[in-house]
N, C-alpha and C positions, 0 to 999 in steps of 0.2 A: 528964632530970636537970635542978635548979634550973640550972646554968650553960649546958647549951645552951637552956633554954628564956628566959634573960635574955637570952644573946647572939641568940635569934630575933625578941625582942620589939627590941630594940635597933636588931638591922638594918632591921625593916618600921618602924619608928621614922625611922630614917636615909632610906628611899622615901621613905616620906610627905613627910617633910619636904623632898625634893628634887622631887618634884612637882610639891610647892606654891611651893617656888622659884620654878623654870620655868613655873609658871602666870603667876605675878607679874610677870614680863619677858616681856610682850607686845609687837609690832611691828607695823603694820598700813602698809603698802606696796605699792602695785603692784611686779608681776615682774620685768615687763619694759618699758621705753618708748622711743621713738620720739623722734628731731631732726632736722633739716635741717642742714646745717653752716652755722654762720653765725646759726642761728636762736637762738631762746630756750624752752624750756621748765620750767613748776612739776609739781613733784611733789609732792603731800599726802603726809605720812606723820602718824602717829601712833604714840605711846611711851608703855608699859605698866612702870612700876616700880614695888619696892612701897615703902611708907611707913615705912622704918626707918632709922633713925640718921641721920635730916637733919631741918632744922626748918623752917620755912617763909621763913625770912631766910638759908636756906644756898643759895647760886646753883646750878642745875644746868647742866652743861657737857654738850653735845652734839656728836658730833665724826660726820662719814664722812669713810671710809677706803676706798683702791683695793683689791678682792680683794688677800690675800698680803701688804698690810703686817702689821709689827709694832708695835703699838699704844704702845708703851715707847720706840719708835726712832724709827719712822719719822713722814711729817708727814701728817694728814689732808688731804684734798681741802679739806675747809671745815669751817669749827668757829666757833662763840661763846667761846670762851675767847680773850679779850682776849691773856695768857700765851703763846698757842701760836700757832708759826708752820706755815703751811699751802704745801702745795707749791709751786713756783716757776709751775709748768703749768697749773694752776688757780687762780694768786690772780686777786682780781677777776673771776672769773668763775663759780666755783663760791658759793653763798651759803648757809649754813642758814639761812634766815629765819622756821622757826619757833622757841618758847620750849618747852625741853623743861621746864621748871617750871608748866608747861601742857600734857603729854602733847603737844608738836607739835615735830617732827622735819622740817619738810617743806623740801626740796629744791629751789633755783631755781638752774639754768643757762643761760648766755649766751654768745654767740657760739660755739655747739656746733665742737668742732673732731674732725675725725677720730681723731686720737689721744685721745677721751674714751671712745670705744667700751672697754666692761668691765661687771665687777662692781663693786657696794660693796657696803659693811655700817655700820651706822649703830653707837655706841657713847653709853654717856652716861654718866657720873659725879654723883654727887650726896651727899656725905657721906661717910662712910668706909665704908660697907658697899655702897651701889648704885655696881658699877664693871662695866657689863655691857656683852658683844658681842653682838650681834643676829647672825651669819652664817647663823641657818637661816632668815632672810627678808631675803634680797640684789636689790637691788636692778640691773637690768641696764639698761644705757644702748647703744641702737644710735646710731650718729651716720649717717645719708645722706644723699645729693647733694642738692645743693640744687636742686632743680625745682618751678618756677612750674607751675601749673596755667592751662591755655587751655581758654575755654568759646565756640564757636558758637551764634548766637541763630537757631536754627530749621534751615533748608536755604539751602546756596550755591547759587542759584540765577544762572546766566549773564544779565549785565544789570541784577541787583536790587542797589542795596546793603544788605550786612549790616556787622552788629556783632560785632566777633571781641576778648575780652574777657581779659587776661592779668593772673593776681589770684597774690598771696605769702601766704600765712599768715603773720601778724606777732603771733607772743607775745612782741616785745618794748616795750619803753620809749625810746623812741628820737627824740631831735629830727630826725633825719636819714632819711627815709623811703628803700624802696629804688632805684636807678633802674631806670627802663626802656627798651629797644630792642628794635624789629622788623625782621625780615630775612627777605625773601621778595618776591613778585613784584607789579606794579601795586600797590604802595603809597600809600597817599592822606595828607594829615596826619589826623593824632592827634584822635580824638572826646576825651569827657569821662574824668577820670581822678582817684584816691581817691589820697592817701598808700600803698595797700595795693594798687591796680592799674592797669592800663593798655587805654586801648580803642581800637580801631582799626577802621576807616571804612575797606569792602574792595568793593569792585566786581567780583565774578568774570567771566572771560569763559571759553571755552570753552579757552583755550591755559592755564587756569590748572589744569586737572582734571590730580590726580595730582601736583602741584607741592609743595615742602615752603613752609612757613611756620614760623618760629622765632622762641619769643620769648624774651629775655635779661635779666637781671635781676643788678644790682651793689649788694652791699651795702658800709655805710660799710667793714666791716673789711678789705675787697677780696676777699671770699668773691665767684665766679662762680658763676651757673648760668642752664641753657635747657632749653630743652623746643620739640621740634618736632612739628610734626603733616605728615601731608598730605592734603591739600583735596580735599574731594569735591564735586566742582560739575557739578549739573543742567545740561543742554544739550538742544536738540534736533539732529536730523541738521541735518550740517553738508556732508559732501562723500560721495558714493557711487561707487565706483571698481570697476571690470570687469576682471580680467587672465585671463590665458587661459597656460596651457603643454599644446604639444603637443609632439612625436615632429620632433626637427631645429630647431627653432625657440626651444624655452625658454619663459620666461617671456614675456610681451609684454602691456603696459598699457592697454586700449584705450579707446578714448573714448565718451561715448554716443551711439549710432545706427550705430555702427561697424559693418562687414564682415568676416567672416574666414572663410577660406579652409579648408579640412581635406583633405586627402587622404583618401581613401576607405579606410577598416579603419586607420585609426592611433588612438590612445590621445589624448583629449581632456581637458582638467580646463578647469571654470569657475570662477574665484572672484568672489565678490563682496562687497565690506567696505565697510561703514557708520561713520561717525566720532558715535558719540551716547552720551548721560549718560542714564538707564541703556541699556544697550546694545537694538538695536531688531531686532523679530522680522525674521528676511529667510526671500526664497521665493524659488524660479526658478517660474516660467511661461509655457506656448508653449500661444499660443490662448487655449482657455476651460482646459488643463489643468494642473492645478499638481503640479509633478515633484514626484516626493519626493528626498529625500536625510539621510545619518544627520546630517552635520555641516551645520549653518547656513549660508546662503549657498556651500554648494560642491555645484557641479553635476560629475559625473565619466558619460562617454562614453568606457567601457573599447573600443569598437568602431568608429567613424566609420561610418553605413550613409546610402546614397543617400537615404532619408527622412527621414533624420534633419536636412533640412536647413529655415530659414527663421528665425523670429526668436523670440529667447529675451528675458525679459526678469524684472531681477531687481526687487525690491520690498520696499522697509524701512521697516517700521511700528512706531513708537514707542509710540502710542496714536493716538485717532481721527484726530485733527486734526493729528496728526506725522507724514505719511508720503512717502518720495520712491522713485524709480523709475529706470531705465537699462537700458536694450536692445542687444541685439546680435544680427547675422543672418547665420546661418550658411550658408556657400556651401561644398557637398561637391564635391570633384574623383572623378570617376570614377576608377578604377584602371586603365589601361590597360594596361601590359604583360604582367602572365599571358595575356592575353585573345588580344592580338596573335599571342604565341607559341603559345596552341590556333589561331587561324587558319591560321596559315602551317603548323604541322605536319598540320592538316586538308589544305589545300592539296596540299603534300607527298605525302601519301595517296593524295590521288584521282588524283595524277600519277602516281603511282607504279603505282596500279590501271588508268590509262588505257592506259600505255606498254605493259604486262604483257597487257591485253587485246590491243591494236594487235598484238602482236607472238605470239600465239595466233592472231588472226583471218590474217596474213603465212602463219604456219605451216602452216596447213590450204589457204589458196588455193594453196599451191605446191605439195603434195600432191595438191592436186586435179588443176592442171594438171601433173601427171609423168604420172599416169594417166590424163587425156584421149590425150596423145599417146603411151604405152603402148599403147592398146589399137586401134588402124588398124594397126601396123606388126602384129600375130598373127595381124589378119586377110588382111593381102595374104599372110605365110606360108604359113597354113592353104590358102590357095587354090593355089596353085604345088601343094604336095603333091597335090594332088587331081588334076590336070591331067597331071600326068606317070603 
């Protein structure tokens, strides 16, 4: 029918035309970005309006706003409009320092504070008909700690000095650079240093491996922050040490060239530990032959055997020209007592088989002689009988 078919043309009329609106109100912004608390950062944006009912002497006003404000009420973060007041929280620190009568919208923050972490949305005004919110391209602001970056010049090596280099990203403007302090071990004074970092003149020794080093960093608005590391520093062997736990005894530290003792069939462990930057291969050795074992440096003698006795000796190889050595020689005691105790019960035995014969051999000699003298007295009988 003519009336639904005007009211169809009407409506795809009404699209069109709302399309092409939203084409016309462009935003061009990063998502999401990144600050240090304390620091500074620019944001580029760019602002797409279209060209109706303003003239080129009409000023355009450009406002952000915190996610969830009300554009009528509440105050933007920062705005160009001379007219409008901007939050208590961000004056002087939020700036729009572009000209949206220039498509440029862009975004400069300063002394970033933790409660700036959010969303905005940018807005602009320009005549009576461009009165547009931008919120489906929002801008997000993470605020975090403030942390100097520390940079090492090569390898800590024990003995050498190095360069140990503590640098700030600085996006701001600032007559007052930030300061700097080191905190950590063998500290030397301060090498060469930038408004933006700090360098430190470091002598590693071997007691410094594993150690923290922190650097700290103050800026004017009384923003803190650090950053620690800890030191990996090159060494060769330094000290090689032998302990031994056996069965009654414990643990016990010994020295090199040292003695010890074992009882025979008791349970033995060797250890041997090396103090080195990277840590250094270890071996036990007796003779020309090299024991094995699953863990490094540990010798185990779940047995004590009488040959297993003479000199053991451990050996720590870093690389060629890195390597130290310590020995120990083992002195097995015999087991005496089961051994004893089969004697004496042999003993025992054979006394007991002696006594047992002895008195068998009694037995029969006294038998013997009943019957020597048994056998005269039958016959002087026998002879009487005959006689008479």
């Amino acid at each position: 029918m003519p009336g639904q078919r005007g009211s169809k043309q009407a409506s795809k009329l009404r699209t069109t035309w709302s399309l092409a609106q939203h084409q016309e109100f462009q935003l061009q912004v990063q998502g999401s970005v990144r600050v240090q608390e304390g620091q500074c950062i620019f944001v580029p944006c760019t602002v797409i309006y279209p060209n109706k009912g303003w003239n080129e002497s009409d000023p355009a006003h450009g406002y952000w706003f915190l996610e969830g404000a009300k554009t009528n009420t509440d105050p933007p973060v920062a705005t160009n409009n001379p007219n409008c007041k901007v939050r208590n929280e961000t004056r002087d620190r939020f700036h729009l320092i572009g000209d949206p009568r220039t498509s440029n919208c862009s975004l400069h923050i300063r002394d970033a504070q933790k409660r700036d972490t959010g969303r905005y949305f940018f807005r602009v005004e320009r005549g009576p008909y461009v009165k547009e919110n931008y919120k489906k391209n929002m801008l997000s602001v993470h605020v975090t700690d403030l942390v100097p970056d520390i940079h090492i010049q090569g390898t800590l090596v024990s003995g050498h000095p190095n360069n140990i280099t503590c640098t700030m990203s600085w996006a701001c403007d600032r007559e007052t650079p930030p300061m700097f302090s080191w905190m950590g071990p063998n500290l030397t004074p301060l090498g060469p240093w930038t408004p933006n970092s700090s360098v430190l003149t470091f002598t590693p020794g071997p007691q410094d491996h594993r150690t923290n080093l922190t650097c700290q960093v103050s800026l004017e608005g009384g923003q803190e922050g650090q950053r620690t590391i800890q030191l990996n520093v090159t060494y060769v062997i330094q000290n090689l040490t032998i302990m031994s736990w056996q069965e009654g005894t414990g643990y016990q530290v010994l020295s090199n060239g040292s003695s010890l003792q074992v009882q025979e069939g008791n349970y033995l462990c060797l250890v041997c530990k090396a103090d080195s930057n990277p840590p250094a291969h270890m071996r036990w050795t007796r003779g020309s032959l090299t024991l094995e074992s699953i863990d490094p440096g540990v010798l185990k003698l779940p047995q004590v055997q009488l040959e297993d006795h003479g000199k053991y000796i451990c050996q720590a190889q870093q690389h060629e020209s890195a390597s130290l050595e310590a020995s120990v020689t083992l002195s097995v005691k015999r087991k005496s007592g089961p051994r004893a105790v089969v004697v004496l019960v042999a003993i025992v035995e054979a006394a007991a088989k002696t006594l047992l014969l002895l008195l068998c051999l009694i037995i029969l000699i006294v038998r013997y002689h009943r019957r020597m003298v048994t056998r005269p007295t039958r016959g002087m009988r026998d002879a009487n009988t005959a006689s008479s």
